[in-house]
C-alpha positions as CSV (number, residue, x, y, z in Angstrom):
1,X,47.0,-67.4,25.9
2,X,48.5,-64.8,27.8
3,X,51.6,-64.3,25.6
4,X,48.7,-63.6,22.9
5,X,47.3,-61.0,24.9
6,X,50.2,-58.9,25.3
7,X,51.2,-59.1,21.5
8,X,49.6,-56.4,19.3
9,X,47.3,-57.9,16.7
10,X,50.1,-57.3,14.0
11,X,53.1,-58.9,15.8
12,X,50.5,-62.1,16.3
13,X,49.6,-61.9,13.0
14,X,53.1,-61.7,11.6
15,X,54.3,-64.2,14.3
16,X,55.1,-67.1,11.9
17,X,56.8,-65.1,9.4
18,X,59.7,-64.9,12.1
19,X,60.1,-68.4,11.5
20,X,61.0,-68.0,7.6
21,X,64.0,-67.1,5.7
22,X,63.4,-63.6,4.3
23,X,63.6,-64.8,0.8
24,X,60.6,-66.8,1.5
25,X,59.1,-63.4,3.1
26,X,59.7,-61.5,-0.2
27,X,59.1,-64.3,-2.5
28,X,55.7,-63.3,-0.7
29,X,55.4,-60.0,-1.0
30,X,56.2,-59.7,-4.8
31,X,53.7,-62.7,-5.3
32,X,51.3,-59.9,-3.3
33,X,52.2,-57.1,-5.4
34,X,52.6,-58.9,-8.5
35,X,48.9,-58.7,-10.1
36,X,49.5,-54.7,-10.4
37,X,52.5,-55.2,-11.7
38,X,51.8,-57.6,-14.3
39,X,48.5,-56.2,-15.3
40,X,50.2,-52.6,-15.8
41,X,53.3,-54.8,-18.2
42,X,50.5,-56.9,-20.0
43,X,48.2,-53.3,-20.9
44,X,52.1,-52.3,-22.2
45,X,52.6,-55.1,-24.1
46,X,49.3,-54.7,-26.0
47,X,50.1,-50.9,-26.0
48,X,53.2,-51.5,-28.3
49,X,51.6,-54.7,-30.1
50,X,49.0,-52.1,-31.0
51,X,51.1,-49.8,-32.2
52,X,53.4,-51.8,-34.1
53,X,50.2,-53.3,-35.8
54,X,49.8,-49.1,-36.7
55,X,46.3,-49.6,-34.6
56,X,47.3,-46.2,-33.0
57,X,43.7,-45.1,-31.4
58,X,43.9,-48.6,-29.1
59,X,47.8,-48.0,-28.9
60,X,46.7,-44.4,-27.0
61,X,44.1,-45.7,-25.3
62,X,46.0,-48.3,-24.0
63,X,49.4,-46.5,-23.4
64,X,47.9,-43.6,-22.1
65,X,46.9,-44.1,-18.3
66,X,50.4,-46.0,-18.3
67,X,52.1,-42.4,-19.0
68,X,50.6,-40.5,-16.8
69,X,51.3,-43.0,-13.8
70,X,55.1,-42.8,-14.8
71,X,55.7,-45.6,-17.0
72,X,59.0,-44.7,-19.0
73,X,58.6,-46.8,-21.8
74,X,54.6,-46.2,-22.1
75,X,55.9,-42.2,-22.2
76,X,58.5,-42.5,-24.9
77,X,55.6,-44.6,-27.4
78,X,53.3,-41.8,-26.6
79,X,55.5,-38.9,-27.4
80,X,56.6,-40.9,-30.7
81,X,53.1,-41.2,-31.2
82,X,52.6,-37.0,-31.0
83,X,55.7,-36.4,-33.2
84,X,54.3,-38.3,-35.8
85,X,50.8,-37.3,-35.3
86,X,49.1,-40.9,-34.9
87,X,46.2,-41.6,-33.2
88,X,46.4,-38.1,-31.5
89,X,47.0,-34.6,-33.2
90,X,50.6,-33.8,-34.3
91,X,52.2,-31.8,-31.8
92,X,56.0,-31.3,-31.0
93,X,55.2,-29.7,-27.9
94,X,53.5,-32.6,-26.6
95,X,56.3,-35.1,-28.1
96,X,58.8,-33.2,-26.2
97,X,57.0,-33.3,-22.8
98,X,56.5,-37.1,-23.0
99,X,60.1,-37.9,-24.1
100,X,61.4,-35.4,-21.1
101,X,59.5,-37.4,-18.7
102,X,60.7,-40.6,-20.1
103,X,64.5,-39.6,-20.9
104,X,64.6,-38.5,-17.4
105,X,64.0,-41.8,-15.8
106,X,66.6,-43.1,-18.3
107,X,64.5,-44.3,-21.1
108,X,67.3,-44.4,-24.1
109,X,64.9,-44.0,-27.1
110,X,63.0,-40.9,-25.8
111,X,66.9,-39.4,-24.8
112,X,67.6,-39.9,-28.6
113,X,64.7,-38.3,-29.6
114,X,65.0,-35.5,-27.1
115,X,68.2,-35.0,-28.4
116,X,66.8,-34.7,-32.0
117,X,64.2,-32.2,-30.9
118,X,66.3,-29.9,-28.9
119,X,68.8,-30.1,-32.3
120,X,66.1,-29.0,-34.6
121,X,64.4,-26.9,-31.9
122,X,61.5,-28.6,-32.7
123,X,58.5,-28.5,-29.8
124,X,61.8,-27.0,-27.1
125,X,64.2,-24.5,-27.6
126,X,66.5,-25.2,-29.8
127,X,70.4,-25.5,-28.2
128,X,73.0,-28.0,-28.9
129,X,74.5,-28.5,-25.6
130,X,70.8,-29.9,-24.9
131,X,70.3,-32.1,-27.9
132,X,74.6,-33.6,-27.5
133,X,73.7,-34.1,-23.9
134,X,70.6,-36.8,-24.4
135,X,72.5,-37.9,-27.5
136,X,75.8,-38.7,-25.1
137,X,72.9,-40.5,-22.9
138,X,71.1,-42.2,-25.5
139,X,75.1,-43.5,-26.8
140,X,75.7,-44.6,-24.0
141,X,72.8,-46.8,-22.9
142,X,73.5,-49.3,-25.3
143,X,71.5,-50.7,-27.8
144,X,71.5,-53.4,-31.1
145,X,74.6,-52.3,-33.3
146,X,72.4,-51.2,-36.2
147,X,70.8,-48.6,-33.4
148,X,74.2,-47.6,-32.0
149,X,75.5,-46.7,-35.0
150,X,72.5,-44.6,-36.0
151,X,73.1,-43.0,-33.0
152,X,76.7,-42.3,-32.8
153,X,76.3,-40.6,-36.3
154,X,73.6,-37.9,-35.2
155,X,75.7,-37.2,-31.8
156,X,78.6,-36.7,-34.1
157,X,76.6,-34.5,-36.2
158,X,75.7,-32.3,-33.7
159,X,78.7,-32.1,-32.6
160,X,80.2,-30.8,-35.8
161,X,77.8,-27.6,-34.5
162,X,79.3,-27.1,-31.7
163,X,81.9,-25.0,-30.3
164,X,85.2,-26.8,-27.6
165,X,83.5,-25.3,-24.9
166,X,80.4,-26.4,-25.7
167,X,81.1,-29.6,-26.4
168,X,82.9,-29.9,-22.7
169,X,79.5,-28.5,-21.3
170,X,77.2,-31.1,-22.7
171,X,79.6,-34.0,-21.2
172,X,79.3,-32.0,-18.0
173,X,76.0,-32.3,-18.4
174,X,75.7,-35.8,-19.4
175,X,78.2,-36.7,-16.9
176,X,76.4,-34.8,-13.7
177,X,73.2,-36.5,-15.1
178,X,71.0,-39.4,-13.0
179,X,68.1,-41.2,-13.4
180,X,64.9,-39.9,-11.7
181,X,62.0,-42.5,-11.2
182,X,58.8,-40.2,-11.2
183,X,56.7,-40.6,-8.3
């Protein structure tokens, strides 16, 4: 009893966790955290059901509160939803913001389609070193052959733009580049 008393209430609390292997400790914890988690996948599952069943008011609604709280793929469907103007008003501007947010944490779609925009200089400025930069990115991620491919052929488009020095600039660009998760 007196062993208890000197313990804080955490370190008695947390007592027989000392006894198992840490796997069994985080095997807990994600079981814990898990319900957020999956609750936040399931709302982006029926998102991008939604929007692939061209429901795009529920796609919004559903994808929305996923995009502002920093979920990569739930920003790229939105800002596809703004460039094409469904379920929300057409607006490149917007597009552009929701595929920057996304193509900086790495999302390979919305880097493609950044890429596309800064080409056109549609919703950003347009500049090529920009647009060959998330296309390098986007090329490089990987993706189904039939979306490589696609995707090879409008980076080497853009490059056909583009100038020796330029083209060494963007692959500075591409290659300084990282990943940021948004917090």
């Amino acid at each position: 009893m007196s062993a208890i008393r000197s313990m804080s209430a955490a370190a008695w609390l947390c007592r027989p966790l000392r006894r198992l292997p840490a796997i069994a400790v985080l095997a807990a914890l994600v079981v814990i955290a898990a319900p957020g988690y999956a609750s936040a996948q399931s709302a982006l599952r029926r998102g991008e059901a939604a929007l692939a069943r061209q429901n795009y008011a529920a796609a919004v609604a559903l994808l929305s509160p996923l995009a502002q709280a920093g979920n990569r793929d739930a920003q790229a469907s939105l800002g596809y939803l703004y460039e094409i103007g469904r379920g929300v008003p057409q607006d490149e501007t917007q597009a552009a913001l929701w595929f920057r947010r996304a193509a900086e944490q790495g999302q390979p779609f919305a880097q493609y389609q950044l890429g596309l925009l800064y080409d056109k200089g549609r919703g950003v400025p347009q500049d090529v070193v920009e647009a060959e930069k998330w296309l390098i990115l986007a090329t490089a991620a990987g993706a189904p052959p039939e979306t490589a491919e696609e995707r090879k052929r409008m980076r080497d488009a853009v490059r056909t733009k583009m100038t020796r020095g330029e083209i060494a600039e963007a692959r500075m660009r591409a290659l300084a580049w990282l990943p940021r998760k948004e917090k």
